[in-house]
C-alpha positions in Angstrom: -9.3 35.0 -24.1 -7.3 34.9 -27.1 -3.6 34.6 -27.5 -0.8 37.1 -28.2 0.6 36.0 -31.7 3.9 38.5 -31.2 5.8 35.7 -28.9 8.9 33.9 -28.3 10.2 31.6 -26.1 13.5 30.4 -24.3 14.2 28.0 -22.1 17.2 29.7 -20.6 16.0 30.8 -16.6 18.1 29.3 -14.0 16.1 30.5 -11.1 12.3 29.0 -12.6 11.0 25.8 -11.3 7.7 24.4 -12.2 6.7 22.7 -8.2 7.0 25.0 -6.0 4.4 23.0 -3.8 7.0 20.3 -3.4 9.4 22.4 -0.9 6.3 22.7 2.2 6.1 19.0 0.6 9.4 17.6 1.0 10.0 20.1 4.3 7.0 17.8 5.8 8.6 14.7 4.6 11.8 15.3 6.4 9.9 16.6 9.6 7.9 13.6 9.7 11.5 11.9 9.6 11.5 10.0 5.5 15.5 10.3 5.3 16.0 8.6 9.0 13.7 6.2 8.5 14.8 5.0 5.1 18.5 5.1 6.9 17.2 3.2 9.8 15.5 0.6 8.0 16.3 0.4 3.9 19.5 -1.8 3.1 19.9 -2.6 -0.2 23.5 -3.8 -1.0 25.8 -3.0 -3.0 26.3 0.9 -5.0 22.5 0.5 -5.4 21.9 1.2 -2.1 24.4 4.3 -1.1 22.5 7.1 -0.4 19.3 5.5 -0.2 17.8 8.7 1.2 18.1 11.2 -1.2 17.2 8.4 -3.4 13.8 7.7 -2.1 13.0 11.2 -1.5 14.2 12.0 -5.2 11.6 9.3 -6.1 8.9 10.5 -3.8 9.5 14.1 -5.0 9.0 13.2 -8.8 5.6 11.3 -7.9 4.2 13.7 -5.4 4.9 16.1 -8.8 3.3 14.0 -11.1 5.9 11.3 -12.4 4.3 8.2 -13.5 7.8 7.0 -14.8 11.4 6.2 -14.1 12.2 8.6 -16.7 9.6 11.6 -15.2 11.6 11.6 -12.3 14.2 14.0 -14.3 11.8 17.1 -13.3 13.3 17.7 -10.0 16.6 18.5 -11.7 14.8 21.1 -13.9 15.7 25.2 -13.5 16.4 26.0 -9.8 15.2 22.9 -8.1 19.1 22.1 -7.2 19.1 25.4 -5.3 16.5 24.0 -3.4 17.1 20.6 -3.0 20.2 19.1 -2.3 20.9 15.2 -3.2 18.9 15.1 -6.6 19.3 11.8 -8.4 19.0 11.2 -11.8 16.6 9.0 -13.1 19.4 6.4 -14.3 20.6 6.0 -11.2 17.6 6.2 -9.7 16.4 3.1 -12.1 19.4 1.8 -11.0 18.5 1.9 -6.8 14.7 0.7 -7.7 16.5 -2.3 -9.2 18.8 -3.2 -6.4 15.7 -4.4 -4.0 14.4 -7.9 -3.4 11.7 -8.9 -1.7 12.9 -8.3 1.7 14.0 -4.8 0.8 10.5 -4.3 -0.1 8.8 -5.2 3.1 12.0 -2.8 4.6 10.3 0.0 2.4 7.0 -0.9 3.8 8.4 -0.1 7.3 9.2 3.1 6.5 5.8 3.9 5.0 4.0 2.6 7.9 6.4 4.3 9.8 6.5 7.4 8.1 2.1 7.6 8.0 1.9 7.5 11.7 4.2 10.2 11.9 2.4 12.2 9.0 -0.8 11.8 11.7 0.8 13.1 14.5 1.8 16.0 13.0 -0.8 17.2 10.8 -4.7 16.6 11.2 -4.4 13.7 8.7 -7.3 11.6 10.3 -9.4 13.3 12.2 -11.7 11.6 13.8 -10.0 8.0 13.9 -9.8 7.8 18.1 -13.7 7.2 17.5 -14.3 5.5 14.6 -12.3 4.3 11.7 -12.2 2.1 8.5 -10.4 -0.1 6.8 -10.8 -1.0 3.4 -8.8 -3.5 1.2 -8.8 -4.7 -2.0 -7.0 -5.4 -5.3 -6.9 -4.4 -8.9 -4.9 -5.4 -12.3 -2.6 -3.0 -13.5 -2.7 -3.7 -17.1 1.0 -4.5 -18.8 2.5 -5.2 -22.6 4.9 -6.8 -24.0 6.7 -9.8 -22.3 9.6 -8.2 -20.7 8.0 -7.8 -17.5 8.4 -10.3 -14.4 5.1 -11.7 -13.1 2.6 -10.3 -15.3 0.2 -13.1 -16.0 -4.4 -12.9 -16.9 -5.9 -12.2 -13.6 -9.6 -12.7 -12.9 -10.3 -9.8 -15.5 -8.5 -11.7 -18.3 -6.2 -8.9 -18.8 -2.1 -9.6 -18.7 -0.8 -7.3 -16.4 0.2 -7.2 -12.2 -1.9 -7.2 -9.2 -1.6 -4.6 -6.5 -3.3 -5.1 -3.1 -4.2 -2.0 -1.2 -5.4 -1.1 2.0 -6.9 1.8 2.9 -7.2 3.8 6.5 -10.4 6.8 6.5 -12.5 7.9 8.7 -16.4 9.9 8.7 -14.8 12.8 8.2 -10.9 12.5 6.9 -10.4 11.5 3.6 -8.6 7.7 2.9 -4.9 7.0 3.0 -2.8 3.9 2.4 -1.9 2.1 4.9 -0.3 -1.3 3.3 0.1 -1.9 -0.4 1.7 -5.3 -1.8 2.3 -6.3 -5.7 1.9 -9.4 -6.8 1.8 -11.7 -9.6 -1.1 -10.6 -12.5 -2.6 -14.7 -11.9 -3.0 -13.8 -8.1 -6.5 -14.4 -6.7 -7.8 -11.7 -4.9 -8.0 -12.8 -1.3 -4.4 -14.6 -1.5 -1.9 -12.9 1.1 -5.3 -11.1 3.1 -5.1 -12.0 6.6 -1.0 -10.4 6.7 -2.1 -7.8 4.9 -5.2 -7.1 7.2 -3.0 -7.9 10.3 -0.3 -5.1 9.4 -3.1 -2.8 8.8 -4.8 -3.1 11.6 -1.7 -2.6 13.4 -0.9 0.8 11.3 -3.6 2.2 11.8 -4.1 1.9 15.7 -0.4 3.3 16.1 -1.9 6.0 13.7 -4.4 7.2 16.2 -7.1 4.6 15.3 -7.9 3.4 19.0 -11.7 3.7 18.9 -14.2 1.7 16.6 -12.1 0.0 13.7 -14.2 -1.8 11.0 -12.6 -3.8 8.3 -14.3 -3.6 4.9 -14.0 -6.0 2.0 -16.4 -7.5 -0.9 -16.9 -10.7 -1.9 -13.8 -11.2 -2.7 -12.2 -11.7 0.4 -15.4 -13.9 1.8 -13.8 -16.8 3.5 -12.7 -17.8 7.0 -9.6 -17.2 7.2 -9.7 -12.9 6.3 -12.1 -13.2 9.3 -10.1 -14.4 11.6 -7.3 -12.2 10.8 -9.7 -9.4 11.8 -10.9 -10.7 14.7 -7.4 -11.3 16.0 -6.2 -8.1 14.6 -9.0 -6.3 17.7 -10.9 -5.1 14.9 -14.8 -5.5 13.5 -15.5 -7.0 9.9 -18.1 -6.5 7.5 -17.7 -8.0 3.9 -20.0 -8.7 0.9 -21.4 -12.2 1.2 -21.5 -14.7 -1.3 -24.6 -15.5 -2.9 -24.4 -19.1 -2.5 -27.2 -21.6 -1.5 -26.3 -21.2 2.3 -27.1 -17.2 2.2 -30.0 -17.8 -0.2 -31.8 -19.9 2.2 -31.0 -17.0 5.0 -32.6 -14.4 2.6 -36.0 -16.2 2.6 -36.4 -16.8 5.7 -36.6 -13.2 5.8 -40.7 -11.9 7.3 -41.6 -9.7 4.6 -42.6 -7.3 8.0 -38.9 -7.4 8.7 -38.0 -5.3 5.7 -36.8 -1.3 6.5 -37.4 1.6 3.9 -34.0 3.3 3.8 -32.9 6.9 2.1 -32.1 5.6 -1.8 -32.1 7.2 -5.1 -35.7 8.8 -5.2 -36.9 7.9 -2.0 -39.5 9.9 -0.5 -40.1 10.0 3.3 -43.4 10.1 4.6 -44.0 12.2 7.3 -47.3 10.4 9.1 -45.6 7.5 9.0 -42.3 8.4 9.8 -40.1 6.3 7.3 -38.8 6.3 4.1 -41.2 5.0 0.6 -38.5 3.6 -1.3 -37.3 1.3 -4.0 -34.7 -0.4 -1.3 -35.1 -2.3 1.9 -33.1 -3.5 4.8 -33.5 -6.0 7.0 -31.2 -8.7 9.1 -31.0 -12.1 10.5 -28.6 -14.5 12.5 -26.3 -16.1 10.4 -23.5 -18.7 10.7 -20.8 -19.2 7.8 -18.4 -21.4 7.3 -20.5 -24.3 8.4 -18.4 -26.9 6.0 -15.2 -26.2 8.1 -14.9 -27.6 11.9 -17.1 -27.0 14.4 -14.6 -24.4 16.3 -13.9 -22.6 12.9 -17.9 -21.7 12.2 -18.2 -18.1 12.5 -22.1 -16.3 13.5 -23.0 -12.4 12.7 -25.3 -10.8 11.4 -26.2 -11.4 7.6 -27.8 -7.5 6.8 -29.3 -7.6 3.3 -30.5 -5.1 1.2 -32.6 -5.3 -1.8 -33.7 -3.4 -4.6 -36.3 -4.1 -7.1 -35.2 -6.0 -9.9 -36.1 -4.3 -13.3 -35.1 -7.2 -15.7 -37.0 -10.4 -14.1 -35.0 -12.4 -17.0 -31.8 -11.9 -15.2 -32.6 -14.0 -12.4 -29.9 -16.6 -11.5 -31.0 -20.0 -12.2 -32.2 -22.1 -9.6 -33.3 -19.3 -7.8 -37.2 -19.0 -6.0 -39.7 -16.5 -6.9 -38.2 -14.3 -4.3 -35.5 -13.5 -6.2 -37.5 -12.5 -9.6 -38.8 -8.8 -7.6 -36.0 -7.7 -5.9 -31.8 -8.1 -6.3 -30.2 -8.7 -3.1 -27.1 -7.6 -1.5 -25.8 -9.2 1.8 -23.2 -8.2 4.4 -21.5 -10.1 7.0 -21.1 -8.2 10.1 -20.1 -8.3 13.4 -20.7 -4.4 13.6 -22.0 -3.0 16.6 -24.0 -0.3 14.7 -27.6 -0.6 14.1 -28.6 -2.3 11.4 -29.1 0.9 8.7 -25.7 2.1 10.0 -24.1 -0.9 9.5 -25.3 -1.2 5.8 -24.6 2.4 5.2 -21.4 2.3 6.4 -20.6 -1.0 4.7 -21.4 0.9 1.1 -18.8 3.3 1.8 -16.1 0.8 0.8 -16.4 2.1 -2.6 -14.1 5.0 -0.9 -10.9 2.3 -1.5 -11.8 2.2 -4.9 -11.5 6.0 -5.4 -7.5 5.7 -4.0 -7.0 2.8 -7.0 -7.9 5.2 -9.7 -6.6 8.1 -8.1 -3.2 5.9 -8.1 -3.8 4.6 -11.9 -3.9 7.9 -13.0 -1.0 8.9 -11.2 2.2 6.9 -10.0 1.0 3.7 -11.1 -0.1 4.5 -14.5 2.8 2.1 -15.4 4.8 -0.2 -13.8 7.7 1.4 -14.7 10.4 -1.3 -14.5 10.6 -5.2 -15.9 12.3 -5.8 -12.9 9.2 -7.5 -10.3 11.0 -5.9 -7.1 11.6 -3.1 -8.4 8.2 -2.6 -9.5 7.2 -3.9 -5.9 9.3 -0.8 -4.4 7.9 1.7 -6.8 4.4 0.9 -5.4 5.4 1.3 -1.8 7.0 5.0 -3.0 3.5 5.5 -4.7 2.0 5.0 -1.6 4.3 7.3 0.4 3.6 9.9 -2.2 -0.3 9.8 -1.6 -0.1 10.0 1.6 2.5 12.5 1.6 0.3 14.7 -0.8 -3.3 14.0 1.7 -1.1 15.0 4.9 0.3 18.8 2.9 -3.1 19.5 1.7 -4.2 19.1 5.5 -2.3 21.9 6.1 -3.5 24.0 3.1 -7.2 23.9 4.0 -10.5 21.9 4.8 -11.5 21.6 1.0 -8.2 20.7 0.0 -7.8 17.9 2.7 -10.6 16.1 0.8 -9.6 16.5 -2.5 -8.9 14.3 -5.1 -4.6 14.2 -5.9 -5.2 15.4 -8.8 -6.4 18.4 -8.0 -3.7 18.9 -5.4 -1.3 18.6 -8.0 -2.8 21.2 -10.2 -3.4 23.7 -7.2 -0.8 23.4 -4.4 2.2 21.3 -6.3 2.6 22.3 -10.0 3.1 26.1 -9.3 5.6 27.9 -11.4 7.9 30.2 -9.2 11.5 32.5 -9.6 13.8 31.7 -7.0 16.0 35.3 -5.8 18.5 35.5 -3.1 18.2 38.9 -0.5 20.1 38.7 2.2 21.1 35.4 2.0 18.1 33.7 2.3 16.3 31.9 -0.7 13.2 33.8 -1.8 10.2 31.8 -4.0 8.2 34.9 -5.9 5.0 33.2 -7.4 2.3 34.2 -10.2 0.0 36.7 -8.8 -3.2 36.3 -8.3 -2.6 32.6 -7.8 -6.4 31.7 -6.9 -4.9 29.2 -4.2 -2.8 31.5 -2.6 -3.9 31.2 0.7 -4.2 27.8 0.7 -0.8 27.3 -0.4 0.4 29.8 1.6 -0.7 28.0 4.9 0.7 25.1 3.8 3.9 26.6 3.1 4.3 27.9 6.7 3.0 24.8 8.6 5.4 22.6 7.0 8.3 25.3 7.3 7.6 26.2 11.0 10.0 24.9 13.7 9.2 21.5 15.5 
């Protein structure tokens, strides 16, 4: 294609907007009942808080949109949005709200989005699947900071300055992950610190969500200790989390029969059809294990220790102090109380990377920055992050089964970000959109899911 060198341009339209994917958007958010809930349970004093509705939703809009910024915000005031939506803030006073909340007006916001998710679930097929088996993942990450004006940025266990975000994540075998507890926190945080509420609440979440079957919570090594396993347990949910390699684990390993070891499906693995197994680079096998043996007697927790090993290519980076075992093969262990078989239970247990994916996919959208120096504000715009992926997974339910699994990103690009010309015939608001839109049927079953009458 080549470009058409006799051109102008004018940005003079007052009927253009750039999202028409946020109105079956924002029409879900209010069916699913945002503006209540924020009025029910959001009360930050003062002018801040007036209108904290239209406030949050303005917010929510701008990320669902794209906005990684205060300042972004601004693009649901551009062309015809005000035609559409009433209540738009701009972002000053919107910057203004974010910086009226303290702590406890943060855990308010975190209502609503627990709230708001288990609505999203009941009306839309958001996670499918979830009355048999279900997941949840948690884990942290740094988001990287400059400058000194910000309030709790501090070096993390990555050595870079910035803040620590917590997130939990709720999927299933066949619905894609969604968030179902987020918490900033200082950038000097360790990883595990605040784990067991966080698990708790999520646990909780996700069962009012529709997860009533098997519920698994997933972790690395991280969030090895006693007390992250307890909070599962009591929560009425399983645990399996990336052991430690410390000596206790390492004597578990060899005490391993070398006839205990199970072929499994890896990286070119080839099954052998006489035998009826897989010939492969990685193994599987279990064994009884009890951790936690330094604590009381009553706090000593025994599962299943599944390990999995793969042969080592580089005998040179053995850990020191390590047998001859250890020089063949790496090993990777699991604590688990699953009831899955053994290969399930490992295979499964990999799939925590899936919590990972929702970090980057929120790095390179809302939480590209932490937008305020303010640490409560900041706190409250990674709530509204939340809301806004969730809010984005539940639409692109509606649109289809390939976008229900997509990555944000490309929701954006597909079902949000499309230009359209608001006209008015007989008084009713009419969006005409590009032709030959190659989502247009998506899209359009989204639009009339979210616009249909409760």
């Amino acid at each position: 294609m080549r470009v058409c060198h006799n051109l102008s341009a004018d940005f003079d339209d007052p009927n253009l907007i750039a999202c028409a994917g946020l109105v079956p958007v924002m029409a879900l958010a209010e069916k699913a009942g945002l503006p209540g809930l924020v009025g029910e349970h959001v009360s930050v004093p003062g002018s801040a808080g007036a209108n904290a509705d239209l406030k949050v939703a303005s917010l929510v809009a701008g990320m669902v949109a794209g906005a990684d910024s205060i300042e972004d915000v601004d693009l649901v005031r551009h062309g015809g949005m005000p035609r559409l939506f009433a209540g738009c803030r701009a972002p000053t006073t919107l910057g203004t709200h974010l910086r009226g909340y303290q702590f406890g007006h943060v855990r308010q916001l975190d209502a609503v989005a627990s709230r708001l998710l288990v609505n999203l679930a009941r009306a839309t097929p958001l996670l499918g699947g979830a009355d048999q088996v279900a997941y949840v993942d948690i884990d942290d990450t740094i988001r990287a900071t400059h400058g000194y004006a910000k309030q709790g940025v501090g070096y993390g266990y990555t050595k870079v300055k910035g803040l620590n975000v917590q997130i939990a994540t709720l999927s299933t075998p066949t619905a894609a992950p969604v968030i179902v507890g987020t918490r900033l926190r200082k950038g000097n945080t360790s990883s595990a610190h605040g784990a067991p509420r966080m698990i708790g609440d999520a646990v909780s979440t996700a069962k009012k969500a529709g997860a009533v079957g098997l519920v698994t919570v997933r972790a690395d090594s991280a969030y090895y200790n006693r007390d992250v396993i307890a909070a599962t347990t009591a929560a009425g949910a399983y645990f399996s989390v990336t052991a430690r390699m410390d000596p206790a684990v390492t004597a578990a390993i060899t005490r391993i029969p070398e006839d205990a070891w199970v072929g499994i499906k890896y990286p070119e693995a080839i099954w052998e059809e006489a035998e009826q197994r897989w010939i492969s680079e990685a193994q599987v096998a279990e064994v009884p294990y009890t951790a936690f043996t330094s604590r009381p007697q009553d706090q000593h927790v025994t599962a299943r220790l599944i390990v999995r090993r793969v042969a080592r290519r580089n005998p040179k980076s053995v850990p020191a102090g390590q047998a001859q075992l250890f020089t063949t093969h790496r090993h990777h262990t699991v604590f688990s109380n699953s009831p899955l078989s053994m290969l399930a239970a490992e295979a499964s247990h990999r799939d925590h990377a899936v919590v990972e994916q929702v970090i980057a996919d929120l790095k390179s959208g809302p939480l590209a920055h932490a937008p305020s120096g303010d640490f409560c504000a900041n706190g409250a715009w990674t709530v509204l992050a939340a809301i806004a992926y969730n809010l984005t997974r539940a639409a692109a339910t509606l649109a289809s089964a390939r976008h229900a699994r997509a990555r944000p990103a490309t929701i954006r690009a597909q079902l949000i970000n499309i230009p359209a010309r608001i006209a008015n015939r007989a008084r009713r608001l009419r969006l005409h959109l590009p032709t030959n839109w190659p989502w247009a049927h998506p899209w359009d079953a989204m639009f009339h899911a979210a616009l249909a009458p409760t």
